[in-house]
C-alpha positions, -999 to +999 in steps of 0.1 A: -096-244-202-061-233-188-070-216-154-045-199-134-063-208-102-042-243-109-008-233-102+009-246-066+016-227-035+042-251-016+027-279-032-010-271-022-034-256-055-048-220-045-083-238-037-065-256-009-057-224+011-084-210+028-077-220+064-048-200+080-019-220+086+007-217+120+031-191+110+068-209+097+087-180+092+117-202+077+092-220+056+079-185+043+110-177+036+120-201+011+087-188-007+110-159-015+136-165-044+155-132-036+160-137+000+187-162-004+207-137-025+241-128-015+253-089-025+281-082-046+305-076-015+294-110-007+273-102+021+235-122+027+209-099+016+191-088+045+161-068+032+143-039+053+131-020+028+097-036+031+074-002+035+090+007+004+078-027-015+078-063-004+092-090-019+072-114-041+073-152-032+078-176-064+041-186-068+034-144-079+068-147-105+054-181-120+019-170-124+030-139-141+053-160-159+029-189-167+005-162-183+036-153-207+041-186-220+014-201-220-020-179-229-004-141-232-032-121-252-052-091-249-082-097-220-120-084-235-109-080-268-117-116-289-133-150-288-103-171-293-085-194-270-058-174-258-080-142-251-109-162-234-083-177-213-064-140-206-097-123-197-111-152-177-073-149-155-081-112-156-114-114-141-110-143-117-081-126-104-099-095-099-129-120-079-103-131-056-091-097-051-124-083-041-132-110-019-106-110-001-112-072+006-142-081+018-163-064-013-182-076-042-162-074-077-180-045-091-166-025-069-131-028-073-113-006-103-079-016-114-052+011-109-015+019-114-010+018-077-026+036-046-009+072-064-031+060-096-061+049-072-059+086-053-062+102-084-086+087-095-106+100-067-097+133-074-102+135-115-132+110-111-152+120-085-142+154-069-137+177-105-174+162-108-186+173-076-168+201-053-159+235-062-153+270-047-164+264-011-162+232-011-134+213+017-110+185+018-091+181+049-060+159+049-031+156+074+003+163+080+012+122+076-002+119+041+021+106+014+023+130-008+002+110-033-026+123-015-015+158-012-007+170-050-039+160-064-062+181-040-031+209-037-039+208-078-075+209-076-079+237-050-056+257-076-081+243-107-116+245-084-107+270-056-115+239-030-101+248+003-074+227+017-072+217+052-042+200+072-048+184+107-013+184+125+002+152+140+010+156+178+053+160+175+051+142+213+033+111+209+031+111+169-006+104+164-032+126+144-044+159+170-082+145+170-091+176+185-080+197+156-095+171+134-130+179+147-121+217+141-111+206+105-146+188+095-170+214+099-182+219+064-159+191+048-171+175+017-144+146+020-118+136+044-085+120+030-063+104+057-034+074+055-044+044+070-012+040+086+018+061+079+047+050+064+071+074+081+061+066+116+044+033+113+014+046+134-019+033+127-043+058+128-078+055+143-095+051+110-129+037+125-132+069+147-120+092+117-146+077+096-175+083+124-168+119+127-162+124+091-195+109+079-214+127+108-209+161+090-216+147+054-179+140+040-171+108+018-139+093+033-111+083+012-082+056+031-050+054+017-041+015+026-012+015+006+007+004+039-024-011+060-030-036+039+003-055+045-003-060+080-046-064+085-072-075+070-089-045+050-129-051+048-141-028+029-178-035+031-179-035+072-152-006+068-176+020+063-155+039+037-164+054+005-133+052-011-101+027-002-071+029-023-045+001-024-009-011-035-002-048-047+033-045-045+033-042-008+018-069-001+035-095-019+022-086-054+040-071-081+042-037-095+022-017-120-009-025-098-028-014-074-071-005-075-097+018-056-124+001-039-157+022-046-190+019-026-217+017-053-236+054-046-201+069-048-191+056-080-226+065-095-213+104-088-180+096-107-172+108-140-147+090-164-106+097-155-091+084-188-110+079-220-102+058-249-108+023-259-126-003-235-144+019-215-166+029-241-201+017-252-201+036-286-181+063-303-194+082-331-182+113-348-204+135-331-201+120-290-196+091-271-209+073-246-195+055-219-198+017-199-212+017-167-197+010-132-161+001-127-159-006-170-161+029-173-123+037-154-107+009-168-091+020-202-069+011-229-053-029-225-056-039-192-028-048-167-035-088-173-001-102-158-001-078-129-035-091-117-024-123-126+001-120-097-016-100-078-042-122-075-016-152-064-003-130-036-038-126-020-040-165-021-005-165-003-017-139+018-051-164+023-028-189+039-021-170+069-038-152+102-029-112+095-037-108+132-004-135+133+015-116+108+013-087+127+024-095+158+050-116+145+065-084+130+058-062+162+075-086+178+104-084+158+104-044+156+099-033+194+127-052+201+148-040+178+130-002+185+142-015+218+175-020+210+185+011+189+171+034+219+204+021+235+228+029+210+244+063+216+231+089+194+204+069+177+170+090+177+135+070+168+111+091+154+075+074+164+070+043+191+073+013+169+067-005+204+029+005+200+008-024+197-005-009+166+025-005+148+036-017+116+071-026+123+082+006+102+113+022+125+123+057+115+160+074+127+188+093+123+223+098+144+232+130+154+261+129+136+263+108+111+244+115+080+214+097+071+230+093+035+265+080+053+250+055+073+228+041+049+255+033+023+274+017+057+243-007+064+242-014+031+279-025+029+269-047+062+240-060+035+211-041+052+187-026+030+167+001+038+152+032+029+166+072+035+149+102+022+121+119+029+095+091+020+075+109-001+062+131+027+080+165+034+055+179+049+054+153+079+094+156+077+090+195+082+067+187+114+091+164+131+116+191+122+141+169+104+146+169+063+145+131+060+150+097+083+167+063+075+139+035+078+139+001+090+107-016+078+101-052+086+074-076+073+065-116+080+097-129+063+119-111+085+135-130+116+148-122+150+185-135+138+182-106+109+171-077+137+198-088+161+227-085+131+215-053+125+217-038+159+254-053+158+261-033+125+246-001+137+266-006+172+297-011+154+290+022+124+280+041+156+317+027+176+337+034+142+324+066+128+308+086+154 
């Protein structure tokens, strides 16, 4: 039988790359089809957009692509060769997955994203179990992902909402207030690391305190999981949501990661075919565990390559990763705290850090000098990133980014500070 566990990472077959290999940052790079593009104004792509979403190195596209050719059918759905092979691809993919967030397969659930995943959460579990008096406490770094859907169900439920503040000085969570915040929480939602600031929050301690008063503990990871290992078992939390597309994988997928008492409390999000045991005229019933949040055709390709990123991912030390993108940021952190009017919100210099760099001029606007790094062939990101409320802390109404990841190089970081220093000479 066709399995897609056959296809070749840089010659070696996904079985062949469980121990971590020496980081080869060119050699990763040529991994990456799009990184050798050129823009239309004929500049080399530089890409820093990688908080946003990363790129995806060729073994992801040819998986995807191999299930398109060569076995595309609907997974769980018939006994014939194309299907058996789809939902086996499905499933193994969904193995690796798991495993390599440190978690058995039953308790992963296949999601949209982390916004999907979050949700879930909310519709699944929470609607079924809080109500008036009931408390979520979140904080002022959340994505707004994970601000809408408990805004929505303290308007539906009459659940109290709490926000613990971010210290505007050193730009880390006010642990203080957070210890105000938890008495009589029933679940504590916090980012894992922010994607504004790039600051890692202590989400160990967080989920100490939290479970000491009785909350479940939801972790957006939708940016930790590109730079460390996430283990969910030994993590402690109830609920972990996650992105593939930044880390490697495409879009369209993501999945919550469920402890096995939590899940029993969860009610069904989405209802329709799949997730079903039996559906009569009268009622239905419904499958158990993770089957019963998985409905309608599943997203076979997208775990397809999702499940080839992790085994690119395999290759490598994370703990390597990381500092190889520190590395690169603090010195370019480094280097824009030199250029005249440049202002860094956050210390991308912390140790912790995940090489995301957030700024603005003081008089050029973010918009301006966004469209003149991209003209130099510098992508990255200017808005609010999906989280105003963290804007209207730090007082501003949105930053450019610089987000870095293991592709990018020292060369790339030291062109860019030369850009910046010659938008700042020219238009300031």
């Amino acid at each position: 039988m066709y399995s897609p566990h056959a296809a070749l990472i840089g010659g070696r077959s996904f079985d062949q790359c469980g121990d971590d290999l020496p980081l080869d940052i060119e050699a990763i790079r040529a991994d990456f089809p799009i990184l050798s593009r050129r823009l239309p104004n004929g500049k080399q792509l530089v890409y820093f957009d990688n908080a946003a979403t990363s790129q995806k190195p060729k073994c992801v596209i040819d998986a995807m692509s191999r299930y398109y050719e060569e076995y595309n059918s609907n997974a769980h759905r018939a006994i014939h060769t194309l299907a058996d092979e789809a939902t086996a691809a499905l499933e193994g993919a969904r193995d690796m997955i798991s495993s390599y967030f440190g978690t058995s397969s039953d308790q992963l659930i296949y999601t949209s994203g982390a916004t999907e995943a979050i949700n879930l959460v909310a519709y699944g579990w929470a609607r079924e179990k809080l109500g008036k008096g009931d408390v979520v406490v979140l904080t002022e770094m959340e994505h707004h992902a994970d601000i809408v859907p408990w805004q929505q169900l303290s308007i539906d439920k009459g659940v109290e909402v709490r926000f613990v503040p971010i210290d505007t000085e050193s730009f880390t969570l006010d642990m203080d207030a957070l210890e105000v915040a938890l008495d009589g929480a029933s679940l504590v939602c916090v980012v894992h690391t922010s994607n504004v600031l790039g600051v890692r929050n202590p989400i160990e301690k967080i989920i100490e305190m939290s479970q000491s008063v009785g909350a479940r503990v939801l972790i957006d990871c939708a940016q930790g999981a590109p730079h460390e290992r996430i283990d969910f078992d030994s993590l402690g939390a109830d609920f972990i949501a996650i992105s593939a597309h930044k880390m490697a994988g495409p879009t369209g997928i993501g999945c919550i990661l469920v402890k096995k008492d939590a899940m029993a409390e969860m009610g069904p999000f989405m209802t329709g075919g799949s997730m079903i045991k039996r559906v009569t005229m009268e009622k239905s019933t419904f499958q158990d565990g993770n089957a019963m949040f998985e409905t309608g055709t599943p997203r076979i390709a997208e775990a397809i390559g999702w499940g080839a990123a992790v085994e690119w991912l395999n290759q490598f030390d994370m703990g390597e990763i990381h500092d190889h993108i520190n590395d690169v940021a603090s010195w370019t952190a480094a280097q824009m705290r030199e250029i005249p009017g440049i202002k860094i919100y956050g210390e991308p210099e912390r140790e912790d850090s995940s090489g995301a760099i957030s700024f603005l001029h003081e008089s050029i606007q973010s918009l301006d000098l966004a469209l003149l790094l991209d003209e130099g062939g510098f992508a990255v990101r200017t808005g609010h990133h999906c989280a105003q409320p963290l804007m209207d802390a730090l007082g501003v109404p949105s930053t450019n980014r610089a987000s870095f990841w293991v592709y990018n190089t020292m060369g790339e970081a030291e062109a860019f500070i030369d850009h910046l220093r010659y938008i700042v000479e020219r238009f300031s």
